[in-house]
C-alpha positions in Angstrom: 11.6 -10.2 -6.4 9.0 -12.8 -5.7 9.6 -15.4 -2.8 8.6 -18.9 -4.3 6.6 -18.9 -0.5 5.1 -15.9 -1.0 2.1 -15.1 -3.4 2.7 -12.2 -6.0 0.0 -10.5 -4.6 1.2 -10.0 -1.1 4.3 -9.4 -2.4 3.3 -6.3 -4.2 0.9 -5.8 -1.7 4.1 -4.9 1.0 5.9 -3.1 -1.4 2.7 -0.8 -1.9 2.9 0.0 1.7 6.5 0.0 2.3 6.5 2.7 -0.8 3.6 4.5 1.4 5.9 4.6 4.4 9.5 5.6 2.3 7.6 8.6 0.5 5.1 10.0 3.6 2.5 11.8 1.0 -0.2 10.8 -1.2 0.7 9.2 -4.3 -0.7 8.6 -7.5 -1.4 5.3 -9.5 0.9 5.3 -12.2 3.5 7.3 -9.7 3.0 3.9 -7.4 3.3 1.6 -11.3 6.1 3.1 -12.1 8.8 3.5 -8.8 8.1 0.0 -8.3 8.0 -1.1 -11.8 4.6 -3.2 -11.7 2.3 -3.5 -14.5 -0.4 -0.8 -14.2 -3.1 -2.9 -14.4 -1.9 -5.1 -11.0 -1.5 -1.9 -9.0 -5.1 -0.7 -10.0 -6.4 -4.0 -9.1 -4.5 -4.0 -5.7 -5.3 -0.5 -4.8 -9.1 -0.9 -5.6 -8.9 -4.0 -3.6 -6.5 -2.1 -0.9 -9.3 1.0 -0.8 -12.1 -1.4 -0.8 -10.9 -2.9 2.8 -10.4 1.0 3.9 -6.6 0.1 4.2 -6.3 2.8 1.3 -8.2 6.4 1.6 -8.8 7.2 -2.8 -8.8 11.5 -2.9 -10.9 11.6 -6.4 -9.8 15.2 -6.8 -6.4 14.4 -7.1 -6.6 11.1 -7.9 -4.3 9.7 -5.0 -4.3 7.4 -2.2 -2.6 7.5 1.2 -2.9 4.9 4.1 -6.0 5.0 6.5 -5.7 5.5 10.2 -7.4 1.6 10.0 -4.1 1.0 8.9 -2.3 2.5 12.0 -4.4 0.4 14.0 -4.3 -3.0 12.5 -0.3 -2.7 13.2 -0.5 -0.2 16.0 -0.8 -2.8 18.9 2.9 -4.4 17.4 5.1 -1.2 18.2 4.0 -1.0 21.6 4.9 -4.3 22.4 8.9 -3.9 21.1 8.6 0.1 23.2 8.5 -1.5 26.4 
């Protein structure tokens, strides 16, 4: 559900990720479409854009993406501060 604060994009943007962190594997396009029930064509557009800013690693053997380590970084810095 879309947030009337929040744009759809980041919206599906976070639920991307969040399905990145529940499954822990590489996953495919329409796998990613289909468990969270976007439109193909908006998940293609956001993982191209996703894999584009090296957020997304794109295997073209098996045709599926998994989080970068730039990832890890970009949010790394936030765990340590609530490990203290």
């Amino acid at each position: 559900m879309v947030r009337a604060s929040v744009s759809q994009s980041v919206e599906r943007t976070v639920q991307i990720l969040a399905l990145f962190e529940a499954e822990r594997r590489p996953l495919p396009r329409l796998f990613i479409a289909d468990a969270l029930d976007m439109p193909r064509s908006s998940v293609a557009a956001l993982l191209q854009g996703l894999t584009e800013l090296d957020i997304l690693l794109l295997d073209r053997r098996t045709q599926t993406y998994f989080p970068t380590a730039r990832l890890g970084r970009l949010a790394g810095w936030i765990d340590q501060l609530f490990s203290v």
